[in-house]
Structures are given as C-alpha cells and as structure tokens.
C-alpha positions as CSV (number, residue, x, y, z in Angstrom):
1,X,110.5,135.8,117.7
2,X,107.4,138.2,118.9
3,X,104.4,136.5,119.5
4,X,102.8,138.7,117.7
5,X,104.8,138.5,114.1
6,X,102.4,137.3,111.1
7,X,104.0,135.6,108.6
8,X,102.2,134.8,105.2
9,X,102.6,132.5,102.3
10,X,101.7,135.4,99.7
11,X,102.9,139.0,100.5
12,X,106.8,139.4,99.5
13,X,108.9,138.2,96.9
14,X,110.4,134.1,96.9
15,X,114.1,133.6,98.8
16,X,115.6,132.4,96.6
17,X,118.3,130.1,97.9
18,X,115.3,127.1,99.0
19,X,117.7,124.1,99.8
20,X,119.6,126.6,102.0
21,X,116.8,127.7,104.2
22,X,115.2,124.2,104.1
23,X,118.8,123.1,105.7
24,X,119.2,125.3,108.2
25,X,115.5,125.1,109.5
26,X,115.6,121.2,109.4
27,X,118.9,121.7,111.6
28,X,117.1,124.4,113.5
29,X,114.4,121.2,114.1
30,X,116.4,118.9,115.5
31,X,118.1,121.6,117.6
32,X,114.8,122.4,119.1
33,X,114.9,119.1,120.9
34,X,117.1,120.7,123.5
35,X,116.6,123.8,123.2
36,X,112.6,124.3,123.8
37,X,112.8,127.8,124.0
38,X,112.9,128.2,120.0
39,X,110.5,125.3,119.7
40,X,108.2,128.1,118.9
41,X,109.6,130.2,116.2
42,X,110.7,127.1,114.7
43,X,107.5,125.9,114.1
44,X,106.5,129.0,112.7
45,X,109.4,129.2,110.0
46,X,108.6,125.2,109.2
47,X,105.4,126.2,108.1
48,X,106.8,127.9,104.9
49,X,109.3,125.1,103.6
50,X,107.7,124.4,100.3
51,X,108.0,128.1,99.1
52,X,109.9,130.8,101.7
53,X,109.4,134.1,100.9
54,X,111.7,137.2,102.4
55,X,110.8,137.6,105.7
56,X,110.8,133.8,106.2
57,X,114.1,134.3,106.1
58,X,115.1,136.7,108.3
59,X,112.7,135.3,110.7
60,X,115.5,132.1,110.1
61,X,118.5,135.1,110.7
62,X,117.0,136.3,113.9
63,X,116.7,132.8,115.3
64,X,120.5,132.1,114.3
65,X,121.6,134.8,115.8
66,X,119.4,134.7,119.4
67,X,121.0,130.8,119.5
68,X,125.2,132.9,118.8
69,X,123.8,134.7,122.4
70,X,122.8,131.8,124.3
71,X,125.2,129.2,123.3
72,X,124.7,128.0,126.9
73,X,121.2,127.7,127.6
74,X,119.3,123.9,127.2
75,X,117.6,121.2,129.1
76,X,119.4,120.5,132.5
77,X,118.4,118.1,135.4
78,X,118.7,117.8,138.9
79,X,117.6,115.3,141.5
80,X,116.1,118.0,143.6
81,X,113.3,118.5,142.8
82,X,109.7,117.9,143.4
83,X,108.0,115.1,142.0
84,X,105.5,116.2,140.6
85,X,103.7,116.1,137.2
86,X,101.7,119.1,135.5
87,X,101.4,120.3,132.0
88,X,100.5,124.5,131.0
89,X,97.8,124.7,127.6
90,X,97.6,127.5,125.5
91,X,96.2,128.0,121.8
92,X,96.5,131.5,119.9
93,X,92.2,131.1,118.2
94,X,93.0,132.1,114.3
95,X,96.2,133.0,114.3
96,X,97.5,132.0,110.9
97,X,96.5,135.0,108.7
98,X,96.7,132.3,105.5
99,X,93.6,129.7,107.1
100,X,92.6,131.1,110.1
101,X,93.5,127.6,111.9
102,X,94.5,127.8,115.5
103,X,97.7,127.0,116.9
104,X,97.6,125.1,120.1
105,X,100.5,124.1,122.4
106,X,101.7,122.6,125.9
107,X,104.7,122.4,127.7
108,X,104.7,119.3,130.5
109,X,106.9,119.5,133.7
110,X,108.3,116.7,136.0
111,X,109.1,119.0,139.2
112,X,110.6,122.5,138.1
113,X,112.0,120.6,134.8
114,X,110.5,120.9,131.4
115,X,110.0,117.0,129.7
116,X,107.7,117.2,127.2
117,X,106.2,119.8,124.7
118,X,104.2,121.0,121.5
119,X,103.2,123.2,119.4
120,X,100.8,122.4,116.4
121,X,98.8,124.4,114.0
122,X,95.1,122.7,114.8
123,X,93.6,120.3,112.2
124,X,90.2,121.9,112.1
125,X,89.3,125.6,112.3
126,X,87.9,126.7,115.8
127,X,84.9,128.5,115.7
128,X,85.4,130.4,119.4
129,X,89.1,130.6,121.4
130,X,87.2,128.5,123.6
131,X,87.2,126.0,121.6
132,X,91.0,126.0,120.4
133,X,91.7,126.1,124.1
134,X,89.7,123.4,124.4
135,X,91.6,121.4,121.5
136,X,94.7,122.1,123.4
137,X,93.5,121.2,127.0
138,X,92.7,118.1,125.7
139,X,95.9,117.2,123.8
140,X,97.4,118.4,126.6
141,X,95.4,116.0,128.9
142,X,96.5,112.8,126.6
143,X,100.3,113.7,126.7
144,X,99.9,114.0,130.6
145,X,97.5,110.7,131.2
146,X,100.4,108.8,128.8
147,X,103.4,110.4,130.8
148,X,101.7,109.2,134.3
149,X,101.4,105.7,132.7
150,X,105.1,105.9,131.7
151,X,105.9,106.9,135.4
152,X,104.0,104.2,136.7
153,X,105.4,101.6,134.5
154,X,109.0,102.9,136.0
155,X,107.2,102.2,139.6
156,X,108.4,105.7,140.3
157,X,105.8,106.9,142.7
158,X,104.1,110.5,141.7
159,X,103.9,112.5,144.9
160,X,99.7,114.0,143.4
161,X,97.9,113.8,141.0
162,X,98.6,115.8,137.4
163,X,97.8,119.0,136.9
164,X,97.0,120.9,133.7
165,X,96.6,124.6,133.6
166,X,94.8,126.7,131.3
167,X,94.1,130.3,131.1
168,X,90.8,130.3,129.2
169,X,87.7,130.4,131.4
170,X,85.2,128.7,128.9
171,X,87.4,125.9,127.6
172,X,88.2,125.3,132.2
173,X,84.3,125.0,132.4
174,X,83.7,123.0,129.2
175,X,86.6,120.5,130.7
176,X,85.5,120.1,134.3
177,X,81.7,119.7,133.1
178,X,81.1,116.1,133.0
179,X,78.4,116.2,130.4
C-alpha cells in the first residue's frame, strides 16, 4: 500500500459483504505476525471494521494479492549476527484525514533481525510533527528499555548499549534535553 493513500470513513458507498471483509482482515492480523512487512497496511484497513466502504476493500484486494507474490518472504533467523539492540521511530503528524490524530510506529532489531514492532494511531492529537515524533520516540524508548530487561533476565550479554533512531530534529532535541 502507498504511504501516501487516504482512506476515509465517509466518502464512497458501504461494502457490502461486512463479515467477509472483517474475516479476511482479522486473518490478515494474525498473518502480520510474521510477515511485518504488511503490518502497515493492515493497520490501516483495521481501522474501518465497523463500517468498510469501497476502497476499504480493494485496499484488502491489493494486500491479498501482494502476499500471492511473496508467498516466501517472513521472519528468518540466523546466529550470525551482531548482538546488538536498536529500534527506528517514525510518526506520520495528522495523517488520518477523519481526526487528524497521528500515527506513530517502531520497528526494534536484535542484530540485522527485526523482533519487535508497532504501528498505532496516537491517543491524543499532536499539535507539531515534533511532538508526534516525540510520542513515538518515547514508546519506542519503553519497548527497547523492556526488551534490554528481557535480554538481561536471559543473562545474554548485549554487546552496547540500545539505540533508537529518529529522523525528526525537534523531537532528537526535545529527547536528549534533560529538562
């Protein structure tokens, strides 16, 4: 799915066939477990389950048919590589066209292998896209402190410290200013 596609609650006519898309999507839900790579465009199709429209659906379609082309693709693990722990933050400020709330989201990696990850409309509308950065960076931050105290409890030794990247200047300066 673009990054870029707006779907709304009130522009097109009802799908009709409700229990049918609310099956395939909640399928399409527990398939993003291993498959984090339509983690995204599923949460954007869950967001209409009470009443999808149209374009809700095809969204659903073009989903179905990007997982027929990459039947292999999902999570695999080696023991090569690094130990080391870091998470990447991002948060698209207003991007629901319905509420204006922010999306925020993170993907965490152990070494060069993808663990953890989220994307979540933000409770509270952000007044700046510093400030749904922000948001992010810092549920970002808690998933990474709890997966280092996980780690630890394993007495698996991490090789440095966590890092979490953002690519918003003012919510990098808002985090590393200890006021």
């Amino acid at each position: 799915m673009a990054a870029s596609l707006k779907l709304s609650k009130f522009d097109s006519p009802n799908f009709e066939d409700v229990t049918l898309f609310r099956s395939i999507v909640g399928a399409l839900q527990y398939l993003s477990l291993t498959r984090p790579d339509i983690s995204f465009s599923v949460n954007k199709v869950c967001q209409f389950m009470y009443s999808p429209k149209l374009p809700h659906w095809s969204a659903v379609k073009r989903i179905l048919r990007y997982l027929k082309g990459t039947i292999n693709y999902g999570v695999h693990f080696s023991s090569q590589s690094p130990f080391i722990l870091q998470a990447y933050s991002d948060a698209d400020w207003a991007g629901c066209p319905d509420d204006r709330r922010s999306t925020g989201g993170f993907c965490t990696f152990l070494g060069t292998y993808l663990i953890s990850w989220s994307s979540k409309k933000q409770k509270t509308i952000a007044r700046s896209s510093t400030e749904a950065e922000y948001k992010s960076v810092a549920t970002s931050a808690a998933e990474l402190i709890w997966l280092q105290n996980v780690i630890r409890e394993l007495d698996l030794p991490l090789s440095q410290a966590p890092i979490l990247w953002c690519d918003n200047i003012g919510a990098t300066y808002l985090a590393a200013n200890p006021v």
